[in-house]
LOLO-655961 format. One record per atom (N, C-alpha, C, CB): residue in one letter; x, y, z. Coordinates in steps of 0.2 Angstrom, whole numbers, plus 5000, padded with zeros to 4 digits. Glycine has a CB too. Layout:
AXYZ
...
This chain:
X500449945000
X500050005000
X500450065000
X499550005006
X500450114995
X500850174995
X500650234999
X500850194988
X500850274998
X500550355002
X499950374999
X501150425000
X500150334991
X499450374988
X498850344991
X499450374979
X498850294996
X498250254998
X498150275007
X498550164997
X498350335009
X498250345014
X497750395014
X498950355017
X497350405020
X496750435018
X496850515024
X496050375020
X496450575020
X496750645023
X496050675022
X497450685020
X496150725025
X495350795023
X495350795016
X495350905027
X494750795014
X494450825009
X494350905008
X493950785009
X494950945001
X495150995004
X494251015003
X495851035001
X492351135016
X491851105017
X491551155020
X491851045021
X489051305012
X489351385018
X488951425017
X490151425016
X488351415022
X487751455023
X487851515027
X487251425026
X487451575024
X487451615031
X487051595034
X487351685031
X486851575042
X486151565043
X486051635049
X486051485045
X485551645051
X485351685054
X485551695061
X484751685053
X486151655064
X486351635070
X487051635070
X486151565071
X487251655064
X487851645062
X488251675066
X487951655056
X488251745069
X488451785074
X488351795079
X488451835072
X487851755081
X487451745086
X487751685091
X486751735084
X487951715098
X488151645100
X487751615104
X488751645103
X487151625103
X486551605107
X486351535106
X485951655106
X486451515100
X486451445097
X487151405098
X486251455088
X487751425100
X488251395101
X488551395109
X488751405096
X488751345112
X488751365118
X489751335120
X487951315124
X489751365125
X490751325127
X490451295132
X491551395130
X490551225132
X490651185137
X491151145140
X490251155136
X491351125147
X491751095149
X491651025147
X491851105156
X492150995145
X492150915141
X491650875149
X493350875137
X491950905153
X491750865159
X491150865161
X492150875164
X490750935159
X490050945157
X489550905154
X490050995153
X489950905149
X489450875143
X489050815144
X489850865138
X488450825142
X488050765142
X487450805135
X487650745151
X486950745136
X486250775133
X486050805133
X485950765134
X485850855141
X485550905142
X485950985140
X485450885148
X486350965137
X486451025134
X486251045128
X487051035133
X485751105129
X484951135125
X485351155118
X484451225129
X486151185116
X486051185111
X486251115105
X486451245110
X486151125098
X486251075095
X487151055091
X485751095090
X487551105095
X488251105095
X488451135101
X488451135090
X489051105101
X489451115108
X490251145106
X489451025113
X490551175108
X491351185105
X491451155113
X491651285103
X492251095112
X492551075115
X493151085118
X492451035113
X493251105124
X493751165129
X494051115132
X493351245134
X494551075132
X494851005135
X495051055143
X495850965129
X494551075147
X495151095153
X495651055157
X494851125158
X495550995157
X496150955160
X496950975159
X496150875157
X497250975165
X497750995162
X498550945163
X497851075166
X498650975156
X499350905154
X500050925157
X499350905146
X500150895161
X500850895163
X501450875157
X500850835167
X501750945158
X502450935152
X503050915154
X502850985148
X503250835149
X503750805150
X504450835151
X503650775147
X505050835155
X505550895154
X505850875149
X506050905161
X505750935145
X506350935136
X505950895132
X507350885135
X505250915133
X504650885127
X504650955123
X503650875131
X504450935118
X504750985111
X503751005110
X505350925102
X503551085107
X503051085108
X502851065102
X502951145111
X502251065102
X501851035094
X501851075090
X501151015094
X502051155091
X501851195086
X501151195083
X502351195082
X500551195088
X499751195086
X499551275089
X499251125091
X499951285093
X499651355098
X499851405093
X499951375107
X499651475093
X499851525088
X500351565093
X499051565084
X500751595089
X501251615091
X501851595096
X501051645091
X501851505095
X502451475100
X503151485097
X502351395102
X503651465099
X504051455096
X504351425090
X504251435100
X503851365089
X503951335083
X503851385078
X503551265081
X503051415079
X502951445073
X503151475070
X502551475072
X503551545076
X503951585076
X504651595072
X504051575082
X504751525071
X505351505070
X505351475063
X505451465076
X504551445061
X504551405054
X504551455050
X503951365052
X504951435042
X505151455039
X504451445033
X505751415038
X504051515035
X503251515029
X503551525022
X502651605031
X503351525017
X503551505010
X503151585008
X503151415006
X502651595009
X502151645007
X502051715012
X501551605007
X501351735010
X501251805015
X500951775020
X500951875012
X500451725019
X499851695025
X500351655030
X499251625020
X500051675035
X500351655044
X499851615045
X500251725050
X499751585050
X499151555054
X498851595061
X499351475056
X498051595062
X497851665066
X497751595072
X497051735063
X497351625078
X496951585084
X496451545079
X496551645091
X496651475082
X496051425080
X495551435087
X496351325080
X494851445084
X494451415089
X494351365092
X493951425088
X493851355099
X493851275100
X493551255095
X493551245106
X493551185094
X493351145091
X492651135093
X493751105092
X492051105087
X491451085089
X491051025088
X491051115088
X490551015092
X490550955094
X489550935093
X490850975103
X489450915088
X488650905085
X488250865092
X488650855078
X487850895096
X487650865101
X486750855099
X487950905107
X486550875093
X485850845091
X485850785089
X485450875088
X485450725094
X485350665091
X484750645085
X485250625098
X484450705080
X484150675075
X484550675071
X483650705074
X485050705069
X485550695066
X486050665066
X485550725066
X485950625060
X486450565058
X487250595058
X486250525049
X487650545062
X488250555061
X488750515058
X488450555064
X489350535053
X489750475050
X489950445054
X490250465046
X490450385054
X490450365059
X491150365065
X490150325057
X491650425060
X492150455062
X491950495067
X492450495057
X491350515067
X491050605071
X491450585077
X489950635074
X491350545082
X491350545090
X492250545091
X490850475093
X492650475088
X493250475090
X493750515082
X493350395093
X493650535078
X494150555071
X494250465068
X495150595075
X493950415071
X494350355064
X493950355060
X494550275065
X493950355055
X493550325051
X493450245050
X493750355047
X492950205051
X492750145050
X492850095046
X492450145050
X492350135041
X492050105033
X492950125030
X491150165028
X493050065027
X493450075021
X493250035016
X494150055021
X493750055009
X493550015003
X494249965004
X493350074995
X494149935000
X494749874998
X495249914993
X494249804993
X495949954996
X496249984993
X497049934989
X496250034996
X496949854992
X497149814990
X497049814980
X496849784994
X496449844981
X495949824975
X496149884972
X495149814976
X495949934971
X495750004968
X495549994962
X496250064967
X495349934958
X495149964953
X494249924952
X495749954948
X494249914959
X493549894961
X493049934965
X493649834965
X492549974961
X492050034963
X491650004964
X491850074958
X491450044970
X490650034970
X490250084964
X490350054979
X489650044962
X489250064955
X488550064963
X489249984945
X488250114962
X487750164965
X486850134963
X487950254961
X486750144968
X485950104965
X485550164963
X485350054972
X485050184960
X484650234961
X484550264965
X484250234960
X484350234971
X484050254979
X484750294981
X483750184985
X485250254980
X486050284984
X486050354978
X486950214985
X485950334973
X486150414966
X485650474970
X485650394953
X485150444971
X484450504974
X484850534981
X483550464976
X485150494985
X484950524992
X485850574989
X484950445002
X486250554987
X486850574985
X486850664983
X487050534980
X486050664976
X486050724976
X485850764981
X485850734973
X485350754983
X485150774989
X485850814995
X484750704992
X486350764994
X487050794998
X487250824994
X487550755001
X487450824988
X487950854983
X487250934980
X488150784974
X486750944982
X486351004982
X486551054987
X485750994983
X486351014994
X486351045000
X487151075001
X486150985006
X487651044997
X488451074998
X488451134993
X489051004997
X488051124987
X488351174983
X488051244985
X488251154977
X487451244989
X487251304992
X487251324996
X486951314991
X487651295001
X488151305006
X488651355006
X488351265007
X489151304999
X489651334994
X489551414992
X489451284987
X488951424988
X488951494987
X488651524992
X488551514981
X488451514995
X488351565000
X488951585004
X487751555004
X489251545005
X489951545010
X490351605004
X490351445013
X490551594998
X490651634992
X490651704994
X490151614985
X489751724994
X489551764996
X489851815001
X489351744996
X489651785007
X489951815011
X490751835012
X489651795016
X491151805008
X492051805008
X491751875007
X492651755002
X492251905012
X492551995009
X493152005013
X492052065011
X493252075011
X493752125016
X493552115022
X493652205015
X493852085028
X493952095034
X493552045037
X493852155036
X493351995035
X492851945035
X493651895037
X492251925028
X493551835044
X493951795046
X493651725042
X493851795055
X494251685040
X493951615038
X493451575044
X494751555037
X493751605050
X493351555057
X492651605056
X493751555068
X492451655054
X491751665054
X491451635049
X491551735053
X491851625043
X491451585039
X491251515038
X491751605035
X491851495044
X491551425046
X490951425050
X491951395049
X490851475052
X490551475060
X489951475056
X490651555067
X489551515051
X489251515044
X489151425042
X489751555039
X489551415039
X489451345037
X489251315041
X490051305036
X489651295046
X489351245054
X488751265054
X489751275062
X488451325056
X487751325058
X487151325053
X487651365061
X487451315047
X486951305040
X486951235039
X487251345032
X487351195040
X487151115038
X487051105044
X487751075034
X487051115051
X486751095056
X486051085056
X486851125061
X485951145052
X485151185054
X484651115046
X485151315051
X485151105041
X484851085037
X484651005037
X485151105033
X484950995045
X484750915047
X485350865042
X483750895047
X485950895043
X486450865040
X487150875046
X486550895032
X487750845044
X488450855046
X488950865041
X488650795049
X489250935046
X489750965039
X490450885042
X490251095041
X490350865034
X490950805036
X491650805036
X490950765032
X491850875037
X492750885037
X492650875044
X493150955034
X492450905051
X492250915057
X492350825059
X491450955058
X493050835062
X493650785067
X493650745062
X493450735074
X493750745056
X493850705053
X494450665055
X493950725048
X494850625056
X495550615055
X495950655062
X495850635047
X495250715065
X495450745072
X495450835068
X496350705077
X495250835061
X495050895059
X494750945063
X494550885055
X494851025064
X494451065071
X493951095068
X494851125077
X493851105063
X493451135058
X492951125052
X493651145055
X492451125050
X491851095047
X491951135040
X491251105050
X492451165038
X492451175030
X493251185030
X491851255028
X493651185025
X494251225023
X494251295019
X494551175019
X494751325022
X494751395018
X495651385017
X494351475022
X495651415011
X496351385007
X496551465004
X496151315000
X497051495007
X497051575004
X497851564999
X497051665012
X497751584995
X498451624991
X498851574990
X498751674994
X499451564995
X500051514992
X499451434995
X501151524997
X499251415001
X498851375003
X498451334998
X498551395007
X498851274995
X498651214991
X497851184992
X499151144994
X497951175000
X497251145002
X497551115010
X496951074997
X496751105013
X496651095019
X496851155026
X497051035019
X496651215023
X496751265027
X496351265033
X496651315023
X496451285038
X496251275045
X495951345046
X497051255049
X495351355045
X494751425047
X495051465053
X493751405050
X495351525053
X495451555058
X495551635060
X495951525059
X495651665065
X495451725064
X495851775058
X495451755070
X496251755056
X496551815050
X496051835044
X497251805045
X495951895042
X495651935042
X495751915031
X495852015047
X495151905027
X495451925021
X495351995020
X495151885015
X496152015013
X496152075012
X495952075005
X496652105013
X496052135002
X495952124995
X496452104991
X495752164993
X496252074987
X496752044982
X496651974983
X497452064982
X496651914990
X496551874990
X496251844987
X496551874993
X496551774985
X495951724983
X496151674989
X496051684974
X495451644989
X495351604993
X494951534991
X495151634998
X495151474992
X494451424992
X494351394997
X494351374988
X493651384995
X493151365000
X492851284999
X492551425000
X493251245004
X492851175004
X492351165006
X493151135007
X491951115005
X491151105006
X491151045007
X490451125001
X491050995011
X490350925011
X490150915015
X490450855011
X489550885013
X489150875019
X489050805018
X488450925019
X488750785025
X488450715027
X487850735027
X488750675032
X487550705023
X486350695023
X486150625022
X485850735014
X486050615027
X485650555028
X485750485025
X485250565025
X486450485026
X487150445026
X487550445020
X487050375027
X487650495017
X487950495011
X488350585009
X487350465006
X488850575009
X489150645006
X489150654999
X489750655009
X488950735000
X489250804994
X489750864996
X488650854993
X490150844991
X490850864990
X491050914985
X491250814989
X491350984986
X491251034981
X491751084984
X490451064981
X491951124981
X492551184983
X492451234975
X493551134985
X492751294978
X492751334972
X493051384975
X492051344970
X493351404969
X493851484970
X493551554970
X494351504964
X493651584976
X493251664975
X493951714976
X492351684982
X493751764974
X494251824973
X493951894979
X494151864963
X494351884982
X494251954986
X494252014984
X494651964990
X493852074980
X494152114978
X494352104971
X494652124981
X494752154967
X494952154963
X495752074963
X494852234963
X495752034957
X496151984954
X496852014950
X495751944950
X497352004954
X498052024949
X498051974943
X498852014952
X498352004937
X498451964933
X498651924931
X498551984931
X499451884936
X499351814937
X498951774940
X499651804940
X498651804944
X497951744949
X497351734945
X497451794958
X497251794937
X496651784934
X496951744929
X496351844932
X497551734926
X497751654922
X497851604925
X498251654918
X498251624932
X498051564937
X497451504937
X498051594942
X496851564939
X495951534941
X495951504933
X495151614944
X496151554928
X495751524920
X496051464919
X495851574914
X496651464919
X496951404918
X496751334922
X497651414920
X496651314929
X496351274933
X495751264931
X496251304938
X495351314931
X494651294930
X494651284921
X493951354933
X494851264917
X495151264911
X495051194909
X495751294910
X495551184915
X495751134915
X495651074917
X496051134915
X495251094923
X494651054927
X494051034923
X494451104932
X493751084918
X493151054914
X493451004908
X492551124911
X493751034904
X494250984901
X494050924902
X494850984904
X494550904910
X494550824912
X494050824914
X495050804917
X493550864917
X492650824918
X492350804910
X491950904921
X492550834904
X491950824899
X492550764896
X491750914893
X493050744898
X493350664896
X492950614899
X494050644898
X492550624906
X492150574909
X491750534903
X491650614915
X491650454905
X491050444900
X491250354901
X491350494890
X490850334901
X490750244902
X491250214899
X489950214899
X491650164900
X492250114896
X493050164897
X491850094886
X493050224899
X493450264898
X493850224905
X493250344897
X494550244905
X495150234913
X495050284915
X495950214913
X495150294922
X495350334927
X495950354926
X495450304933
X496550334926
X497150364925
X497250414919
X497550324926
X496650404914
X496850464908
X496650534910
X496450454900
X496550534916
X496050604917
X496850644920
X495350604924
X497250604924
X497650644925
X498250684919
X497850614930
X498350644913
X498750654909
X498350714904
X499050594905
X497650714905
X497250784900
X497350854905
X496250764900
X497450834912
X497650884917
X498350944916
X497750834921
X498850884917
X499450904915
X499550924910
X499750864916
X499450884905
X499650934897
X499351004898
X499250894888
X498751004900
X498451074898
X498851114903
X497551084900
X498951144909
X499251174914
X499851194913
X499351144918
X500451134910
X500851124908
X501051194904
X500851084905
X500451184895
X500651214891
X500551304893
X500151184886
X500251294899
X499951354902
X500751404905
X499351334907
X501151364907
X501551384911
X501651374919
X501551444909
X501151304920
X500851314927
X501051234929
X499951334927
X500951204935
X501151144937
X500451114942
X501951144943
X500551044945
X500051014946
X500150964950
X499851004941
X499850984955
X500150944964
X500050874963
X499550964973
X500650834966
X500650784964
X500450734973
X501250784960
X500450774977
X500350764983
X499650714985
X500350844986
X498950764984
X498550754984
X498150734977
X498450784988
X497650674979
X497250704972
X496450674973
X497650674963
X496050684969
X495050654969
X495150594971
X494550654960
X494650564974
X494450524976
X493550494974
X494650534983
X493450424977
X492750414975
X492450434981
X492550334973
X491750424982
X491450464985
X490650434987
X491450514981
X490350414993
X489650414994
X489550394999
X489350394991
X489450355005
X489350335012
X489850345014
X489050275013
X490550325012
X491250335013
X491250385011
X491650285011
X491850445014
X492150475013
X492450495004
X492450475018
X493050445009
X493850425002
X493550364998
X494950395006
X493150334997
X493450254994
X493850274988
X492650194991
X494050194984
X493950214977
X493750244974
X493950194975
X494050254967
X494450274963
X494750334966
X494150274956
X495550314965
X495850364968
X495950424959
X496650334974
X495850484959
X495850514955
X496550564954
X495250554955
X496950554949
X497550584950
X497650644945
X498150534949
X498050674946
X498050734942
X498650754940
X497750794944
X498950694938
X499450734934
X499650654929
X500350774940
X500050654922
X500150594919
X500350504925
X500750624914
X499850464923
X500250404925
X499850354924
X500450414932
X499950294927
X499850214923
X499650184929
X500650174918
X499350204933
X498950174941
X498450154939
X498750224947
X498250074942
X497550024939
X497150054943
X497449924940
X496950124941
X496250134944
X495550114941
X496150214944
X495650074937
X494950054936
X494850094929
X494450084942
X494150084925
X493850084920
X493150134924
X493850014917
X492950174922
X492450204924
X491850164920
X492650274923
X491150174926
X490550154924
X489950184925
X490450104926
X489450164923
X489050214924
X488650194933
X488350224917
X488450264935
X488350224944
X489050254947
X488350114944
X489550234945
X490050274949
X489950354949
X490750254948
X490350364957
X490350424959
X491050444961
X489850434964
X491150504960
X491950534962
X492050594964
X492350534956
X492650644964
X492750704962
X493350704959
X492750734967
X493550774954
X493950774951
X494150884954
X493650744944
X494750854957
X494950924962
X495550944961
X494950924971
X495850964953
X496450984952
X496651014958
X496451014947
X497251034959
X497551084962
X498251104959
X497651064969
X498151184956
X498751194951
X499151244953
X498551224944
X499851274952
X500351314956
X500351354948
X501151264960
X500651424951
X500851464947
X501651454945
X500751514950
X502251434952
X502451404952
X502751314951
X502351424955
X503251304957
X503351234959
X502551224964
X504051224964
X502451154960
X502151104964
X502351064969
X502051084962
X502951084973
X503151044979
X502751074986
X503751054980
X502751064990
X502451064994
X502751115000
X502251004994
X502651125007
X502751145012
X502151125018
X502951235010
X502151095022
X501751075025
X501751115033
X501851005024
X501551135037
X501451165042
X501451155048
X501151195040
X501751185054
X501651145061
X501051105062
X501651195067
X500451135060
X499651115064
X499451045060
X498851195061
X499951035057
X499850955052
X499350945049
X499850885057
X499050995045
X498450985040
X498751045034
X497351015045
X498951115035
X499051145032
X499451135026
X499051195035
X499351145020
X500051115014
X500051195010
X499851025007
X500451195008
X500751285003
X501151244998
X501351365007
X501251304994
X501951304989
X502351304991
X502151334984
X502951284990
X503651274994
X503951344994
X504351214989
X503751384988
X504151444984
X503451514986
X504251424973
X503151504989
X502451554993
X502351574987
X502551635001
X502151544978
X501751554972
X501051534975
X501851494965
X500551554971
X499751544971
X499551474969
X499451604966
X499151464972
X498851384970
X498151404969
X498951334977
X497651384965
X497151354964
X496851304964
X497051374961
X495951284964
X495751234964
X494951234962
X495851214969
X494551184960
X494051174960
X493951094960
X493851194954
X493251104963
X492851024965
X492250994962
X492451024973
X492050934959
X491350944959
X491350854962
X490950974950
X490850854964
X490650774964
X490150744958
X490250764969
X490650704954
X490250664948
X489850624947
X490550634945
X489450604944
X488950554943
X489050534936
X488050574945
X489350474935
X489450434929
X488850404926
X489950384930
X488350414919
X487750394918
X488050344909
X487050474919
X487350334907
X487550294903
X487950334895
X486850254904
X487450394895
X487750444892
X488350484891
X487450474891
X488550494897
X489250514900
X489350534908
X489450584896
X489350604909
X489350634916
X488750694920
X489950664915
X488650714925
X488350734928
X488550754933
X488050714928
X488750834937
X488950844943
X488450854948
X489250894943
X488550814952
X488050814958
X488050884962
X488250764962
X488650904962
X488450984966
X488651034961
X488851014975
X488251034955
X488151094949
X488051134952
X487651084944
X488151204948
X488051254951
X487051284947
X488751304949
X486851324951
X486051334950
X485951374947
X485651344954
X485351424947
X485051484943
X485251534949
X484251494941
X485451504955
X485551564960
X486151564962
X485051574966
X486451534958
X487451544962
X487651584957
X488151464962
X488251594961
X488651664956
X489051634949
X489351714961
X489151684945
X489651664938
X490251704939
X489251684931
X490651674938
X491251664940
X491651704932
X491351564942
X492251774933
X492351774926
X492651724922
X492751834927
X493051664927
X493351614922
X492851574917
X493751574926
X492151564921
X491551534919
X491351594911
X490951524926
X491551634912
X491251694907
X491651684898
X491551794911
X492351674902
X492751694897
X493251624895
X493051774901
X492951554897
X493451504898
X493351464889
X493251444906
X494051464887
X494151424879
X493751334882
X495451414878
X493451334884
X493351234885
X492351234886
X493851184896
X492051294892
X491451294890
X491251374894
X491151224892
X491151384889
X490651484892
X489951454896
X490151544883
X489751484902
X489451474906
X489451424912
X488951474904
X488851394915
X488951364920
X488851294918
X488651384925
X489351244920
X489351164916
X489051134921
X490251114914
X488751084919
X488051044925
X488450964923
X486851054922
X488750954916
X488850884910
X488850874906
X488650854909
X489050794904
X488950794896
X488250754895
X489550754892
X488150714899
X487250664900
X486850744894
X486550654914
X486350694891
X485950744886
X485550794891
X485250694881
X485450744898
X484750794904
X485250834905
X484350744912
X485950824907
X486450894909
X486650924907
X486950904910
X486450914898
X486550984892
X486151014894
X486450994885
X485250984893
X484751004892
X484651074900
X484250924890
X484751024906
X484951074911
X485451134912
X485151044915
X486051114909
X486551184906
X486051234903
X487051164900
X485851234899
X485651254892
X485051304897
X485451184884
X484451274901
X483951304905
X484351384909
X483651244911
X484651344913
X485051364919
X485551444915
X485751294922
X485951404912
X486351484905
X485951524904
X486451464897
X485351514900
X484751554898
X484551614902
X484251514898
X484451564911
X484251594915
X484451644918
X484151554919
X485151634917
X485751664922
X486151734917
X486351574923
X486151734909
X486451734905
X486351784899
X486551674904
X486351824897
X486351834890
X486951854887
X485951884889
X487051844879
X487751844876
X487851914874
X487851794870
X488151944873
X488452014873
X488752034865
X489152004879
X488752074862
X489152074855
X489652044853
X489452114853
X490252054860
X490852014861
X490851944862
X491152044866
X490451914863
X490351854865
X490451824871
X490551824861
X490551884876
X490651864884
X489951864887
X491151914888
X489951834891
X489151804894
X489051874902
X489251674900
X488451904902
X488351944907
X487951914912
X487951994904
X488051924919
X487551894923
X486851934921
X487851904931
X486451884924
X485851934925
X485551934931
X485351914921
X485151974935
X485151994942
X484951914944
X484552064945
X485051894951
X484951844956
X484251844958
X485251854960
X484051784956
X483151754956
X483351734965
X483051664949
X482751754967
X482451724975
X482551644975
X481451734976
X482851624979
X483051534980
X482651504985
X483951504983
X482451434980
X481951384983
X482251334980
X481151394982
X482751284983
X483051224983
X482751154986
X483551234985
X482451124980
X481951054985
X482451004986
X481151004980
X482850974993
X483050924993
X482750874995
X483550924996
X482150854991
X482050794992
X481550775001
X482750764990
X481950805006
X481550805011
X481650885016
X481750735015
X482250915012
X482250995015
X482251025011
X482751035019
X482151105012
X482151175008
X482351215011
X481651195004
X482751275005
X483051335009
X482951375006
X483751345011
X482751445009
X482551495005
X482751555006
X482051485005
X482751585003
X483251655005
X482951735003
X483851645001
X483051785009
X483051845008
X483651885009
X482751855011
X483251935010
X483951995011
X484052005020
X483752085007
X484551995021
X484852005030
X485452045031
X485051935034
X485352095038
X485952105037
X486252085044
X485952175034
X486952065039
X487452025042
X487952075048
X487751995036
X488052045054
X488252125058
X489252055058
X487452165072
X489852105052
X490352085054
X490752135054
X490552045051
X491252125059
X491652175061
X492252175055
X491952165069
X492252225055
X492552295056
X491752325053
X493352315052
X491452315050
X490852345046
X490252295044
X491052385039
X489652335045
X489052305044
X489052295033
X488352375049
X488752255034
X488652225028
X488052205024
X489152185027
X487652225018
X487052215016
X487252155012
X486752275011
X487052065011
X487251995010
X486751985008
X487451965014
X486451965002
X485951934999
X486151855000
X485851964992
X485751825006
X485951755006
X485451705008
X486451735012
X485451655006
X484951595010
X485151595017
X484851515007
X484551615021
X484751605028
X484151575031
X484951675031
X483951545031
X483251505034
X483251435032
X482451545031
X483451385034
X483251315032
X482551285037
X483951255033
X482251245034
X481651225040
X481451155036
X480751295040
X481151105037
X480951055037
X480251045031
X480951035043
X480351015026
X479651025022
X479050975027
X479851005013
X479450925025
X479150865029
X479350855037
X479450795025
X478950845043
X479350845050
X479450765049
X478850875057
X479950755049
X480450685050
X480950685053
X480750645044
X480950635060
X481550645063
X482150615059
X481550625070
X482750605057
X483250565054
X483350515060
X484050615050
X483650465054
X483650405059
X484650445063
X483750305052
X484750385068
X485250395071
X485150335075
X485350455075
X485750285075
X485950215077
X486050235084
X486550195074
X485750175087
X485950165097
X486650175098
X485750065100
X487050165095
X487550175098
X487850225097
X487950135097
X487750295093
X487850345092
X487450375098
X487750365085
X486750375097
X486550415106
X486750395111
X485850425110
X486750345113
X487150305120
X487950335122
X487250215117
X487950345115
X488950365116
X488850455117
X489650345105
X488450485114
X488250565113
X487950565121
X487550585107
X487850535125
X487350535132
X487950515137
X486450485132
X488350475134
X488950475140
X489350555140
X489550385138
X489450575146
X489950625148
X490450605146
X490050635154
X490850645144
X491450665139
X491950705143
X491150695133
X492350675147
X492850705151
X493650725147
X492850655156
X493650715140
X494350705138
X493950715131
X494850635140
X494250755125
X494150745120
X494550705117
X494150805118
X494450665112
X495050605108
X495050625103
X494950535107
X495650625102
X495750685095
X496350655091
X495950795097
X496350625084
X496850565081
X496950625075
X496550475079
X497550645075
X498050675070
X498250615064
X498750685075
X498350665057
X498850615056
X499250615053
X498750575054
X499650565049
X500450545050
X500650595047
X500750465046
X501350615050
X501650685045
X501850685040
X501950725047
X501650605036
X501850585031
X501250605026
X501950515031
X501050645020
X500950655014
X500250625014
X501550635009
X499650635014
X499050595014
X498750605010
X498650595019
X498450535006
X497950545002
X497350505001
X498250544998
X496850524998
X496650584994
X496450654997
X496150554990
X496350704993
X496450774994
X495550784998
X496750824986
């Protein structure tokens, strides 16, 4: 079993009306904790205190210790204060089955990799359902990115929009993850750790999304621009996402896995740009990582033969630069060796019999993106190649879209959102959002409520374990060897 078989975060954004409110999140003592605590999240504050061994070397996790101090950053990004960590304490809500201790359980047979699970209908249905709920999560978390806005608000955002949507943000303890989404700014590859530094302008940043619904995850990430984009970060984004639809519209039944990465690379390449070899896409649905591992750069790995029924992601990550890596005290954060810019995009796939489908496509109410406006591979917003994913492109475009003399696509204003997942819906107005340094007008979905009143199922042994007191948080790192998939 190689490095490329070791499993890491997936490089996970509502506003919801609580988002700044800490009336819905409460700090509890781990030694506290039980059932009766009225909110539906808990942030976990280990007060026990740990005796240091004499000439124990520190972990470099606390912000401004010595190690940091002392590490040799590649870039301009630092790392700010991590909040505590949180802790999903409503029992209608299903958990994977990592949530409580960071292991993860379920594996696939990586012995195998070129053995997929192929998706029943029922598992394709409840899937979108998670690959919806993430992508409008996704833009709204988009949204709100600005000047002076903290990655940890925006998690704080996330967190309490998939809570509320009777789901789990699935990066949260992953593997001992403290955070329920990634924000990834400027030289930062992936796996960025939400914390209080402030974006400025010029920053780009991405924003990871999945969620867990009703036992199954949706996986999505996407680049937004703080401000105005320099001219390297706008051939940077064009090139990535270029290059990223590319290798989505090669999807298509009887095709291999491993040709996606060599359509990757040539393109990038020819661009002047490189292509992380570190991390890369994985398969996707009750399990986090299974198979097919998805690589992105040239190579001859038996990943298998794609079919229809399988599901995946495909999440280039490209450098302006080298693609080597720099990996950071807090043992999740990765950069460019040389502090160049890195880009990315996510979608989760649905392989049909006609070709492809992204499960957390973008809608009539997400934003358009200039690379989407102006990209040589496809103008507007790509949903697939299946005839129903043209035929859905082609609506959506219309909706969203008129063409211009020049032949660049104009937005058109933003339609009121009403998203049916199948057993929720969200819907949106105008709120205004109170962030520091300044109040801000945010047109966001901020209201999720239940169409149908159904409690979700949750296994005896998930409440039993949620109702025992919790004197010690267990929190499993991992190896500071190179993990994968991304």
């Amino acid at each position: 079993m190689t490095k490329l078989h070791r499993l890491c975060l997936t490089s996970a954004a509502v506003l919801s009306a609580s988002a700044f409110s800490p009336a819905k999140t409460v700090v509890v003592p781990c030694s506290k904790m039980n059932r009766s605590t009225t909110s539906s999240t808990a942030l976990f504050m280990n007060n026990k205190k740990k005796s240091k061994k004499k000439g124990s070397k520190s972990t470099g996790r606390g912000f401004g210790t010595a190690v940091e101090k002392s590490f040799p950053y590649s870039g301009t990004v630092r790392p700010g204060t991590i909040t505590p960590q949180r802790v999903v304490m409503d029992e209608t809500i299903p958990l994977p089955d990592y949530a409580l201790d960071g292991v993860p359980k379920k594996k696939s047979n990586r012995l195998l990799p070129w053995v997929i699970e192929v998706k029943t209908p029922d598992q394709i249905e409840k899937m979108r359902a998670a690959g919806k709920l993430a992508r409008d999560i996704l833009d709204m978390a988009g949204r709100a990115a600005a000047v002076g806005i903290t990655t940890d608000e925006i998690d704080t955002m996330v967190h309490e929009a998939i809570i509320k949507a009777g789901a789990y943000p699935s990066p949260l303890n992953y593997h001992g993850f403290q955070k329920s989404c990634c924000t990834s700014v400027n030289e930062v590859v992936c796996h960025g750790i939400p914390d209080s530094r402030k974006l400025e302008e010029g920053d780009m940043i991405n924003i990871d999304i999945t969620t867990y619904l009703d036992g199954y995850h949706g996986d999505c990430s996407e680049m937004f621009v703080i401000g105005e984009a320099s001219p390297e970060a706008k051939k940077l984004l064009q090139t990535t996402y270029d290059c990223w639809i590319n290798a989505c519209n090669y999807v298509k039944p009887g095709r291999a896995y491993k040709d996606i990465g060599g359509i990757i690379e040539d393109y990038v390449v020819a661009e002047g740009c490189s292509t992380v070899r570190d991390f890369c896409g994985h398969g996707i649905g009750s399990i986090f990582h299974p198979t097919p591992d998805i690589l992105h750069y040239r190579n001859n790995e038996p990943n298998g033969q794609m079919a229809a029924g399988h599901t995946f992601t495909i999440e280039p990550m490209i450098c302006e630069g080298s693609a080597k890596l720099l990996h950071w005290p807090d043992g999740w954060t990765a950069t460019t060796v040389d502090g160049g810019l890195s880009a990315q995009f996510e979608h989760t796939l649905l392989i049909t019999e006609d070709g492809v489908e992204a499960l957390t496509a973008k809608n009539e109410n997400s934003m358009l993106q200039f690379w989407e406006k102006e990209s040589k591979i496809h103008q507007g917003i790509w949903i697939g190649t299946s005839e129903a994913a043209k035929k859905r492109s082609s609506e959506i475009n219309s909706a969203l879209l008129v063409l211009d003399p020049n032949n660049l696509f104009i937005t058109k204003p933003a339609v009121e959102l009403k998203v049916d997942y199948s057993r929720h819906a969200i819907y949106s107005k105008v709120r205004t959002v109170h962030c520091s340094p300044v109040e801000r007008e945010i047109e966001v979905p901020c209201e999720y409520m239940s169409v149908r009143k159904r409690v979700l199922p949750c296994d005896e042994e998930q409440k039993t374990t949620r109702r025992v007191q919790q004197k010690e948080k267990v929190v499993h790192r991992p190896a500071n060897e190179t993990a994968k998939p991304a």
